[in-house]
C-alpha positions as CSV (number, residue, x, y, z in Angstrom):
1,X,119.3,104.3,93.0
2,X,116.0,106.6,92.0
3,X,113.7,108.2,93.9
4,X,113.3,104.8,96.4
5,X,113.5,104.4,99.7
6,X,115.1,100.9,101.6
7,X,113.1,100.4,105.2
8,X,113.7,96.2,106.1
9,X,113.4,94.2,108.7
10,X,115.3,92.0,110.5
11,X,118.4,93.0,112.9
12,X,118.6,96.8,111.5
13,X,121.6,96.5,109.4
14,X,121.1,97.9,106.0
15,X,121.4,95.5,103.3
16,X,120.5,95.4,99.3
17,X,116.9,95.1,97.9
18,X,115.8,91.3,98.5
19,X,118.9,90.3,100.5
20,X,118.4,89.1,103.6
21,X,120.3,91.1,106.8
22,X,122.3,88.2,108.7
23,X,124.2,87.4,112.1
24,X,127.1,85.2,112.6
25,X,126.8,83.3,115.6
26,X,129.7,80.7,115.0
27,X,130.0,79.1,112.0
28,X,126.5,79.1,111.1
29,X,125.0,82.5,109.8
30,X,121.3,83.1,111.0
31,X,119.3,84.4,108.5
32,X,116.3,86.9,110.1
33,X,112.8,86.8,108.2
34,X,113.2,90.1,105.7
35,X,110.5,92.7,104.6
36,X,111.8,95.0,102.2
37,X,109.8,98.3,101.6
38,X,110.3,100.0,98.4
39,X,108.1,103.2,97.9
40,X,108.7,106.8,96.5
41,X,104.8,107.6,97.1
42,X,103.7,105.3,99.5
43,X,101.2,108.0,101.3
44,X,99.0,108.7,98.2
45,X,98.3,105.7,96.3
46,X,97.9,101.8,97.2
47,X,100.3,99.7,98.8
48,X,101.3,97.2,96.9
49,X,102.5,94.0,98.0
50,X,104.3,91.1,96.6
51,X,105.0,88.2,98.5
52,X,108.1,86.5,96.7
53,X,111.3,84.0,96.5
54,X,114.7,84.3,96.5
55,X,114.9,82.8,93.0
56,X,112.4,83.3,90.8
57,X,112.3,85.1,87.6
58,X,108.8,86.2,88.0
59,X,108.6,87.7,91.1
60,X,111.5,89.8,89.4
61,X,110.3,90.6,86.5
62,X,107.4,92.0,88.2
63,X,109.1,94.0,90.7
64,X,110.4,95.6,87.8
65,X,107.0,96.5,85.8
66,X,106.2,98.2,89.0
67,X,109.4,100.2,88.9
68,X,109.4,100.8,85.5
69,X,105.7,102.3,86.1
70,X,107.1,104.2,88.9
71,X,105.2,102.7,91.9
72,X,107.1,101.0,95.1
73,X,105.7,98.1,96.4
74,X,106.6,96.2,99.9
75,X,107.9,92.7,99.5
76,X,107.5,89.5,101.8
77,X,110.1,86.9,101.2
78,X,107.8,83.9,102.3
79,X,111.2,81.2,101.7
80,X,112.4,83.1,105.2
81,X,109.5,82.7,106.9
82,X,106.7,79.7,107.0
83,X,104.2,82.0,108.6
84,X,103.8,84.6,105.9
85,X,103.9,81.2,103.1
86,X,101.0,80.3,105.4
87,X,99.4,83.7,105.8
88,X,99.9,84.5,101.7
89,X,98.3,80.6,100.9
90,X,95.5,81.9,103.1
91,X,94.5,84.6,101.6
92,X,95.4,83.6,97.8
93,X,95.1,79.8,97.8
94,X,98.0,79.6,95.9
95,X,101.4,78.5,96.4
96,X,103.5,80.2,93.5
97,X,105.1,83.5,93.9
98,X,104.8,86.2,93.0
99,X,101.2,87.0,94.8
100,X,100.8,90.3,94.0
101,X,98.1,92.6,95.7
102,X,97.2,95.8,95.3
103,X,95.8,97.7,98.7
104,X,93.3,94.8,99.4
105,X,92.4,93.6,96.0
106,X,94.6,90.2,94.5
107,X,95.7,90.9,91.2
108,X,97.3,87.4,91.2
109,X,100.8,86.4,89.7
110,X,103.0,88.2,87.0
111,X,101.1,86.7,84.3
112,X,97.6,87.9,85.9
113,X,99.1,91.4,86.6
114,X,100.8,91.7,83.1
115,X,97.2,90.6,81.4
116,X,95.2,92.9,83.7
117,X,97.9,96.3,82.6
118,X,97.2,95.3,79.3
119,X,93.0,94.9,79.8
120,X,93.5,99.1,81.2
121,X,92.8,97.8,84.8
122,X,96.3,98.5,86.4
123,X,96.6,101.8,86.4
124,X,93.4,102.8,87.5
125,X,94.4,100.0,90.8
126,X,97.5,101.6,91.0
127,X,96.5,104.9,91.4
128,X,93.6,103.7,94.0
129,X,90.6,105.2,91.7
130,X,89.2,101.7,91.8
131,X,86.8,101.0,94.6
């Protein structure tokens, strides 16, 4: 699958990109909070992270701009867990996914990251030359 690497969280087990590891505990599967950590080059450029839903077409689409351009980003599922909704509504005051930021700047949603690539601001976020 490329050059990626798959690091989640949640009970250990290894699972695909965006699916949640689970635990059977009768008939009812418990479904742990998932981060999912996708990053060939995470050491040299800004993190990237995208706080996202299990369905929505946008926070995929965007997740694969950012592969298509090479770059791995961390992802935050906030329909697992209320706190990180709460913590991305905090620091966006939104409530649509995706959130996308970029080390500590907000590029916004798909559209707003999509509009900024094509203004000649992305890369240059990307590649942390922007202060």
């Amino acid at each position: 699958m490329g050059p990626y690497t798959l690091a989640g969280h949640g009970d250990g087990g290894s699972t695909a990109p965006g699916r949640p590891s689970s635990r059977s505990i009768g008939r009812r599967a418990i479904t742990a909070p998932r981060r999912t950590v996708l990053s060939d080059n995470a050491t040299t450029t800004p993190q990237v992270v995208i706080y996202t839903t299990a369905i929505c077409p946008y926070c995929v689409a965007a997740k694969n701009f950012l592969k298509s351009k090479g770059h791995g980003w961390t992802e935050v599922r906030i329909d697992l867990d209320p706190a990180e909704r709460e913590k991305m509504m905090a620091l966006t005051r939104r409530t649509s996914v995706p959130q996308i930021f970029v080390g500590d700047t907000h590029v916004g949603g798909y559209d707003d990251m999509i509009a900024l690539h094509r203004a000649g601001g992305l890369d240059p976020l990307l590649a942390g030359s922007v202060a």
